[in-house]
N, C-alpha and C positions, 0 to 999 in steps of 0.2 A: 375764539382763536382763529376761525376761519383757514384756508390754503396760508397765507402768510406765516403764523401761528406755523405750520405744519413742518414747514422749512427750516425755523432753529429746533426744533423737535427732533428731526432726523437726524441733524447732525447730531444731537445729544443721544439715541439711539445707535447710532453706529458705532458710539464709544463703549456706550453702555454695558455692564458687566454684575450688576446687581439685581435692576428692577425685571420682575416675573411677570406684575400684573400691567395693564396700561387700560382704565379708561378715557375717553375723549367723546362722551356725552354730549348729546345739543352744543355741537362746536362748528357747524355750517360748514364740515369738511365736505368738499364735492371731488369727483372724482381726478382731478388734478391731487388732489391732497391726497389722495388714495394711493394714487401713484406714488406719489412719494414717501408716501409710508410704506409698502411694498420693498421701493428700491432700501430704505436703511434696514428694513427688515433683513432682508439677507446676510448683511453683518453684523448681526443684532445672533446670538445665539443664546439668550437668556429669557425672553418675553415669551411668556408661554398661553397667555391669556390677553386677549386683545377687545376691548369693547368698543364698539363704534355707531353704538345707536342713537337715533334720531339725528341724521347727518342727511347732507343732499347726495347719495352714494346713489350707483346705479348698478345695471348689469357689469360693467368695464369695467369698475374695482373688482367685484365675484371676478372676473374673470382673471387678472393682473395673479389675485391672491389667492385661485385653485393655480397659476403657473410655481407659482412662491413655494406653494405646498408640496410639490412633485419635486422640488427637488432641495427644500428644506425645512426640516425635522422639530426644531424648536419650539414655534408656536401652535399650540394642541386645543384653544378654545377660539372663536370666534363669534362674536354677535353683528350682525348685520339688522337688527330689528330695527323697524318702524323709517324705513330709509325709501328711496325711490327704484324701490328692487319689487318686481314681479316673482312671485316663486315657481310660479309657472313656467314663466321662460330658463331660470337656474335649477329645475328640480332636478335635471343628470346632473349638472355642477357637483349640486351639494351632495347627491349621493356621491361622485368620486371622492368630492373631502373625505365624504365620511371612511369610504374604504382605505383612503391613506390614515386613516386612525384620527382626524379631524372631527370638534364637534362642533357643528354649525347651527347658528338660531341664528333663525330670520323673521 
């Protein structure tokens, strides 16, 4: 799928009023894609579970999508695993998810 891939995806997200779960597995999303998942997320108030492992994600997705999470309620699972993410550097991150009632795997 790659960033490309991610683009008519969004827009199918913003409409979206059905799908709960979404993964996007080994899809070479980098944090351009990230973003933009982020942004359809916000008018997205049905995906509750997002999976995004083994992707070239960094610190600046976590970060884009602990903003997302402060001020929208919908999406309640997360996986970040096996990405270009240090947990070291996101371990406040992830604890704030988690206190907005977020679960996050890294």
């Amino acid at each position: 799928m790659g960033d490309q891939g991610v683009y008519q995806l969004a827009d199918y997200l913003k409409g979206n009023t059905r799908l709960k779960s979404l993964k996007l597995l080994k899809n070479k999303i980098s944090d351009e894609g990230g973003m933009i998942l982020v942004d359809a997320l916000y008018y997205n108030n049905t995906i509750q579970t997002l999976n995004l492992t083994q992707n070239l994600l960094t610190e600046r997705t976590v970060d884009a999508f602990l903003e997302l999470f402060r001020s929208h309620r919908a999406l309640r699972t997360i996986y970040f695993n096996q990405n270009s993410i240090s947990l070291r550097n996101i371990k406040n991150k992830v604890k704030e998810m988690s206190m907005l009632g977020v679960n996050v795997s890294i």
